[in-house]
ZAMARGU-4260 file (C-alpha; in steps of 0.2 Angstrom, whole numbers, plus 5000, padded with zeros to 4 digits):
<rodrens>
0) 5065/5108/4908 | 5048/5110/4916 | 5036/5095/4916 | 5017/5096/4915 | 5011/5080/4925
5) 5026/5070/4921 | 5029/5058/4936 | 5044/5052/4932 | 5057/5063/4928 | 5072/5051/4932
10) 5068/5041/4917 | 5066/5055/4905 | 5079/5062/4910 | 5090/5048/4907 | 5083/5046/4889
15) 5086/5066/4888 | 5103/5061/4889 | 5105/5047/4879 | 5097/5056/4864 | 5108/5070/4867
20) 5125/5059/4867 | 5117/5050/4852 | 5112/5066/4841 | 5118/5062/4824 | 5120/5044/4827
25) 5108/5029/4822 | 5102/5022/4840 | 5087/5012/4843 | 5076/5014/4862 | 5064/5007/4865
30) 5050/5014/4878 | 5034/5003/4885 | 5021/5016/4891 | 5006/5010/4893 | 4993/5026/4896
35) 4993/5036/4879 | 4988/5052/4888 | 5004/5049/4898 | 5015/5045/4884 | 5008/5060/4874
40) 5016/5069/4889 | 5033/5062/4888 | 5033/5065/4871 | 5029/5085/4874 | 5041/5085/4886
45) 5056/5077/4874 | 5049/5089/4858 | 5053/5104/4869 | 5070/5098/4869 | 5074/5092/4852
50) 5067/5093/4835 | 5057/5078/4828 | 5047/5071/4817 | 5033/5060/4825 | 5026/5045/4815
55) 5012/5036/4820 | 5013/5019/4813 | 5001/5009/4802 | 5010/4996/4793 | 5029/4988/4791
60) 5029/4995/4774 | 5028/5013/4782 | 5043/5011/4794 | 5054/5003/4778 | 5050/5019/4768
65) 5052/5034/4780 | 5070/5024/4786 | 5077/5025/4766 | 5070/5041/4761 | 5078/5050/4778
70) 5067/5063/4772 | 5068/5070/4790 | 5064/5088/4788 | 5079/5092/4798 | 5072/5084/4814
75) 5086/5078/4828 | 5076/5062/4834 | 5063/5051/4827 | 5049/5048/4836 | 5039/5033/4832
80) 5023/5027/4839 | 5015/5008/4837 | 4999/5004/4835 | 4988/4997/4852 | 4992/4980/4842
85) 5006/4974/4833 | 5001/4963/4815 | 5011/4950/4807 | 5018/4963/4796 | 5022/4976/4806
90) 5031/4964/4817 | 5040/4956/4803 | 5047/4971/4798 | 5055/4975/4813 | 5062/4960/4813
95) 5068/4957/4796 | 5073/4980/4792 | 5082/4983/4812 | 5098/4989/4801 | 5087/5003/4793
100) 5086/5012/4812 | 5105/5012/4811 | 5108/5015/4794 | 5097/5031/4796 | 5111/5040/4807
105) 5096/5047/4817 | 5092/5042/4837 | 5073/5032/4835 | 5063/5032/4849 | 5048/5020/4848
110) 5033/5018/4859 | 5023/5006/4862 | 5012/4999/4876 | 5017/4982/4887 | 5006/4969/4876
115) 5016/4976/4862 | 5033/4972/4869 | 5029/4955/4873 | 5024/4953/4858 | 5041/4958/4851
120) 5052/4947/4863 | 5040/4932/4857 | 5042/4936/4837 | 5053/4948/4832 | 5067/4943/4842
125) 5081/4950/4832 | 5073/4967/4834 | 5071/4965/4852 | 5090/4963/4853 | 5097/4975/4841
130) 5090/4989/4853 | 5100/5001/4864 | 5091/5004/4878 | 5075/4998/4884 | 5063/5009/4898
135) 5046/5006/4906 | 5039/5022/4909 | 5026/5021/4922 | 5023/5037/4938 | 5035/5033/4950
140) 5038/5043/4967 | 5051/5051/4971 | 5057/5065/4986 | 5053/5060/5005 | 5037/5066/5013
145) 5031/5053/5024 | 5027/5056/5042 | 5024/5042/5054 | 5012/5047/5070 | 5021/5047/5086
150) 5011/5043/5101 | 5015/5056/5118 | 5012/5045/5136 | 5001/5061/5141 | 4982/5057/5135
155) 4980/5075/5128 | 4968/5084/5115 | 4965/5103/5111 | 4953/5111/5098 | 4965/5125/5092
160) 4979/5136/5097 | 4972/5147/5105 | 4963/5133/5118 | 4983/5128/5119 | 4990/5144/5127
165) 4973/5145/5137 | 4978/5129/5145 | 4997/5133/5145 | 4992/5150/5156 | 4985/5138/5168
170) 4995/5127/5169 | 5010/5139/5173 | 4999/5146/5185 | 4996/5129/5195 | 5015/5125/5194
175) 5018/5141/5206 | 5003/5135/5218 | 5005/5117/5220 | 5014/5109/5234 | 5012/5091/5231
180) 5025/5083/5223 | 5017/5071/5212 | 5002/5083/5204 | 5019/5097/5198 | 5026/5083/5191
185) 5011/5080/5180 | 5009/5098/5177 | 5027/5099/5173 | 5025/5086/5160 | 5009/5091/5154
190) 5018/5107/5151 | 5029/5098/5141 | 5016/5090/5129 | 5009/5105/5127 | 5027/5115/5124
195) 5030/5100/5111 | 5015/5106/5102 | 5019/5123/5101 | 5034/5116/5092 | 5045/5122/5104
200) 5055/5107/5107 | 5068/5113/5118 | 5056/5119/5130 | 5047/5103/5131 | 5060/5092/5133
205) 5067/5105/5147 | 5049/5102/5157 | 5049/5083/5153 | 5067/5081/5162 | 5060/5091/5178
210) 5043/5080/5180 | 5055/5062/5175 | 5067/5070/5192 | 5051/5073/5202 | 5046/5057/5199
215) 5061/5047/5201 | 5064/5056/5221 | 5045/5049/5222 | 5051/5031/5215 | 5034/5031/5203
220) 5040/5018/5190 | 5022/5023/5182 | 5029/5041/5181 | 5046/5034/5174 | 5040/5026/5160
225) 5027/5042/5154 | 5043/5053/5153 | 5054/5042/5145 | 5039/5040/5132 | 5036/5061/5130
230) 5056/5063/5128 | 5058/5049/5116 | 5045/5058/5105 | 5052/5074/5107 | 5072/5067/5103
235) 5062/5060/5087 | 5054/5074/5083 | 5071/5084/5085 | 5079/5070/5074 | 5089/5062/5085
240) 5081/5043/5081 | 5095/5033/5090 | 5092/5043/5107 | 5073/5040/5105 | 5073/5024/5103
245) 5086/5022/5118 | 5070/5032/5128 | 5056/5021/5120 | 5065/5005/5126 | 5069/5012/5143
250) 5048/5016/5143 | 5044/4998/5136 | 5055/4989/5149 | 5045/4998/5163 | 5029/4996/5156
255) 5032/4977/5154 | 5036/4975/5174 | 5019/4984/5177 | 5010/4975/5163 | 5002/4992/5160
260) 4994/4985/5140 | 4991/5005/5136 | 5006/5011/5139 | 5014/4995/5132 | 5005/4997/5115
265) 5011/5015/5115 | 5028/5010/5117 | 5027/4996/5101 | 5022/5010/5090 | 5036/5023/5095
270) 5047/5010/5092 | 5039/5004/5077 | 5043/5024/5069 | 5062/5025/5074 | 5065/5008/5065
275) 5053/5015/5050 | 5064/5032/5049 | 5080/5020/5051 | 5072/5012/5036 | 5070/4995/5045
280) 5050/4996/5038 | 5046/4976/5041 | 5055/4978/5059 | 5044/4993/5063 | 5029/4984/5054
285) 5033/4970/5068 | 5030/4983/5082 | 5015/4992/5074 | 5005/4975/5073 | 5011/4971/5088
290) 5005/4990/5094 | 4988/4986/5084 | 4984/4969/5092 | 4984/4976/5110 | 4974/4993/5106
295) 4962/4984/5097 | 4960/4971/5115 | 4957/4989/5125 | 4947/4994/5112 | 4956/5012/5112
300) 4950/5021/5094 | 4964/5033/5097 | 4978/5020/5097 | 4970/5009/5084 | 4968/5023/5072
305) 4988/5027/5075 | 4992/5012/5071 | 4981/5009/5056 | 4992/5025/5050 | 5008/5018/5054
310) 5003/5000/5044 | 4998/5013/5029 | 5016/5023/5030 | 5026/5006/5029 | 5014/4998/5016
315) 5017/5015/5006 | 5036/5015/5009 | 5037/4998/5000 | 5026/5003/4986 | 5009/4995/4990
320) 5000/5010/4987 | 4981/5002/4988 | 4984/4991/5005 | 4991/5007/5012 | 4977/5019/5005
325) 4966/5006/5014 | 4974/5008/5030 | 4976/5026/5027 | 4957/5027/5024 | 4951/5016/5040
330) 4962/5027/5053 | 4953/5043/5047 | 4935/5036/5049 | 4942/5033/5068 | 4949/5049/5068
335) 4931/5058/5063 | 4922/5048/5076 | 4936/5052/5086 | 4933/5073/5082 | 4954/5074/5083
340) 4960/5088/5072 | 4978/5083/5075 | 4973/5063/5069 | 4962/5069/5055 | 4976/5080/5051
345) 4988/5067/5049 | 4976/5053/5039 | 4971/5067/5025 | 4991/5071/5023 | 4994/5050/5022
350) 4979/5050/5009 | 4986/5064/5000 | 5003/5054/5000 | 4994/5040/4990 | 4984/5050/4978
355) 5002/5058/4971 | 5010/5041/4970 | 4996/5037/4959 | 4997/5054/4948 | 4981/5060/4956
360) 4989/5077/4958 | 4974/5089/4961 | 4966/5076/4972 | 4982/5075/4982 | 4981/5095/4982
365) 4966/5094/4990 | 4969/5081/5001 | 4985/5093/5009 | 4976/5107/5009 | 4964/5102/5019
370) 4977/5093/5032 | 4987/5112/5031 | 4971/5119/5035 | 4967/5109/5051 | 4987/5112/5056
375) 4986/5129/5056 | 4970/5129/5066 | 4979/5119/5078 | 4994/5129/5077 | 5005/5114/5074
380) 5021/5119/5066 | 5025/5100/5064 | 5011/5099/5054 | 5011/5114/5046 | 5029/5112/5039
385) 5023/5091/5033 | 5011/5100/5022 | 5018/5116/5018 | 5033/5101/5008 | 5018/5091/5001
390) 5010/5104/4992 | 5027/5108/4987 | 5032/5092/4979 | 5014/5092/4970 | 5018/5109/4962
395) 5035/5101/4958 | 5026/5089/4950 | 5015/5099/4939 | 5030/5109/4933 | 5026/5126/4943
400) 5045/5127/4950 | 5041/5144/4958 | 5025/5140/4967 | 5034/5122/4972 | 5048/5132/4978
405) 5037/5146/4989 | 5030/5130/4998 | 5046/5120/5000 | 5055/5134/5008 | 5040/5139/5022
410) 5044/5123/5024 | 5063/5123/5028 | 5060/5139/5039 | 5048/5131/5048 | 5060/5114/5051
415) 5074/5127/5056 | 5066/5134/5068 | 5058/5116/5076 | 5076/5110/5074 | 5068/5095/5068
420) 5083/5087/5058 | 5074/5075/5045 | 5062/5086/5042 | 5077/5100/5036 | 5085/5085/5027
425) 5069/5080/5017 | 5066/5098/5013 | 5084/5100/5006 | 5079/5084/4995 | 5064/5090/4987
430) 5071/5109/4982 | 5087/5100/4974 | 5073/5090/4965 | 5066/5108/4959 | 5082/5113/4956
435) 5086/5098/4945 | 5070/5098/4934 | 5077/5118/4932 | 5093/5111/4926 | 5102/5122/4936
440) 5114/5108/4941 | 5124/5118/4952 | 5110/5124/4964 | 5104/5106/4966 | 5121/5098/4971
445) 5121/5112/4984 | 5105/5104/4993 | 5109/5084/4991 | 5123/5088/5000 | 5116/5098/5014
450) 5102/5085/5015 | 5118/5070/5014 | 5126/5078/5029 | 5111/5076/5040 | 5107/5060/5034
455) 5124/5054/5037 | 5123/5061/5056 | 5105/5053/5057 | 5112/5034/5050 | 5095/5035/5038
460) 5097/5024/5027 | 5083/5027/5016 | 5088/5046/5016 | 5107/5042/5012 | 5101/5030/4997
465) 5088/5043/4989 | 5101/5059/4991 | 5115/5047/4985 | 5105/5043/4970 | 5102/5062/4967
470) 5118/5067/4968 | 5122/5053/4954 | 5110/5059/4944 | 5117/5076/4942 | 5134/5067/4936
475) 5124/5059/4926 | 5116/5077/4918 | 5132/5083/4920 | 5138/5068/4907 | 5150/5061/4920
480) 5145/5044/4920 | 5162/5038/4930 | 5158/5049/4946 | 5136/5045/4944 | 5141/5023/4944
485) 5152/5028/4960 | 5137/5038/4968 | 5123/5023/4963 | 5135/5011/4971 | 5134/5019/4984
490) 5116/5021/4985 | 5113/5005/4982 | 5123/4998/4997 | 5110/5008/5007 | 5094/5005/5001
495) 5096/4985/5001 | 5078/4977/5005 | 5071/4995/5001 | 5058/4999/4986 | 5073/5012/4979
500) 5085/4997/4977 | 5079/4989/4960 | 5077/5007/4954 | 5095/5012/4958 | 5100/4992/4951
505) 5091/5001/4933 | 5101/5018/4933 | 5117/5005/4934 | 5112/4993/4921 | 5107/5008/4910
510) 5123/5019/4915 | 5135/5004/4911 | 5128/5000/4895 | 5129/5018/4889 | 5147/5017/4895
515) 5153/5017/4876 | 5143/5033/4872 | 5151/5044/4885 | 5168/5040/4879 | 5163/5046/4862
520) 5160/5064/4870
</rodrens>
């Protein structure tokens, strides 16, 4: 099945499989949708599948005549579809003719919008409890394509990549010529920074361990603290969160004894990431208000536009899409003042994020493209893999597997050769996802797993809730409801406190009432 601007697929697929275990039976589900251009697109989707007969209603006596004739037209599902408002009659009706659905021997899908439905609970209470199952359909998000901005102790901005090498040349030229100790060991960890932005992470963290042994025979606590700092970001960047945030404490710890408020801030925020990505997001918004407060005292842009981002990212996580669009939207003003590509960069690929969890898809399309384009500029392969995957998961979203998968996988080659673990992890996610909407059940079980495997290394939480939820809902497709309850269970354990908890709670509820229906298979 390929969907065009369906957000979300989880609960449509559900109902796919309900009406397929119920085909040739009387069933009654009940779906609140409260955008009619959005239901129209649900309905599309479920018509490609099975033959129906759609009725839009006017009146009780409507419902009471099509239900006894069962002059069907040899449709598999019935497709009803309420007015904006419900009347006295119509409600009635419902109330007083809920065996006629049954009788019918034919799954009824009714729509309606979420005034409808309360009316219903309130007066046609006998209706409202004869159902089967119940959904409220409304674009949800799903996959992982979040980034949370780092912050490097080197102060450090280039135009492009070319003004990288340039200054990479140089700075392998001084690093033969200089004697003094203290200036190689800030070309050595310059070096670094700059070997981190080449996406060349083993390099980088080579150079920062020669500077942080420079500096410890010199006993610069200042210097101690900087390479701590550049190796925590680059073990993050690599995926190894637990040995960052071992680094980023170290950092903090010496930053405190010197009172250096800069680095101290800088140190808040790295924190505040590796307890996000261990999906600990009111921990790490702890750290980055924290972060924010003292930026926002030294008046450094830079930091308070980082920080902003980071506020946004957790805001996001939990599903307050507009506080985070805010924040999202205040760290790229700085960012333009600021004239940083790799900022901008960031804040357009965060905006982009919001404007697909609202269903905006060509927005967010632009949005990424322009990030991709100031990636590629810079020659960020970090970058340049984030948005390759966002464009993916929009084209995902739009239905155009192929195109969605061309962009995930530039993005997986370009994680593999960064090394960077999450990043491979999330890709893994999002083409399973393709590979699911494909139905091609096999394929997509392939990649949850690849992507649990690394998840499971990294202790993600978040990651081993989503990719645990996945893999359920292949059982699910796979009508093997037994092994789908064991994977949401699962899941659910991990994503406590988490946005995706109440949404795996759902697929339980739904899964155990339909527990009858599978055995009938």
């Amino acid at each position: 099945m390929e969907e065009s601007g369906i957000e979300d697929v989880e609960e449509i697929d559900t109902i796919l499989t309900e009406l397929e275990i119920s085909k040739g039976r009387g069933n009654l589900i009940l779906c609140v949708v409260n955008s009619p251009a959005y239901r129209d697109r649900i309905i599309q989707t479920l018509r490609r599948r099975f033959l129906s007969k759609l009725i839009y209603v006017e009146n009780g006596e409507q419902i009471i005549h099509n239900l006894k004739e069962r002059d069907f037209h040899g449709a598999d599902i019935l497709i009803w579809i309420m007015p904006e408002e419900p009347t006295e009659d119509l409600l009635s009706t419902l109330n007083n003719f809920r065996e006629l659905f049954y009788e019918a021997k034919i799954p009824n899908l009714v729509f309606y919008n979420q005034a409808f439905s309360e009316s219903v609970i309130r007066n046609a209470p006998d209706f409202w409890r004869y159902r089967g199952n119940y959904y409220e359909l409304k674009e949800t998000e799903k996959g992982m394509a979040f980034e949370a901005l780092e912050t490097l102790a080197t102060p450090f901005s280039y135009q492009d990549k070319e003004d990288l090498l340039r200054r990479k040349r140089i700075n392998e030229y001084l690093i033969e010529k200089v004697r003094d100790k203290k200036e190689k060991a800030n070309i050595l960890g310059e070096l670094g920074v700059i070997f981190y932005y080449l996406g060349e992470l083993d390099k980088a963290l080579e150079y920062h361990a020669k500077a942080l042994k420079l500096t410890e025979e010199l006993g610069i606590k200042e210097g101690f603290a900087k390479n701590y700092r550049n190796m925590g970001v680059v073990y993050r960047t690599k995926g190894e969160n637990e040995k960052a945030l071992e680094y980023f404490e170290k950092a903090l710890k010496l930053d405190e004894e010197l009172g250096l408020k800069e680095e101290i801030a800088a140190d808040y925020g790295n924190i505040g990431v590796s307890y996000n990505v261990k999906g600990e997001p009111y921990k790490a918004l702890e750290y980055f208000e924290k972060a924010l407060k003292l930026e926002e005292e030294l008046s450094r842009k830079e930091g308070i536009a980082a920080n902003y981002g980071n506020i946004g990212i957790v805001y996001r996580v939990e599903g307050e899409v507009n506080k985070a669009l805010e924040y999202f939207e205040k760290a790229l003003k700085l960012s333009e003042e600021l004239k940083s590509k790799y900022w901008m960069a960031n804040q357009l690929g965060n905006i982009g994020n919001i404007y697909r969890d609202k269903g905006e898809l060509d927005k967010a399309l632009d949005y990424y493209e322009k990030a991709l384009k100031l990636e590629e500029e810079l020659g960020r392969k970090e970058g340049m893999a984030l948005a390759y995957g966002n464009i993916g998961i929009v084209h995902w979203k739009k239905g155009e597997s192929k195109t969605a998968l061309n962009y995930l996988n530039k993005a997986l080659e370009l994680n593999e050769a960064l090394g960077k673990k999450k990043g491979i992890a999330s890709n893994y996610v999002n083409i399973g996802n393709v590979y699911l909407v494909k139905r091609e059940l096999k394929k997509a079980l392939e990649y949850y797993e690849k992507a649990l495997k690394i998840f499971k290394e990294e202790g993600s939480k978040i990651g081993l809730a989503s990719t645990l939820m996945n893999i359920g809902d292949v059982y699910w497709f796979k009508l093997d409801g037994k092994r789908a309850l064991d994977y949401y269970y699962e899941a659910k354990d991990f994503a406590y406190g988490s946005h995706l908890y109440e949404s795996i709670k759902s697929k339980i509820r739904r899964l155990e009432e339909m527990g009858s229906l599978f055995d009938l298979l």
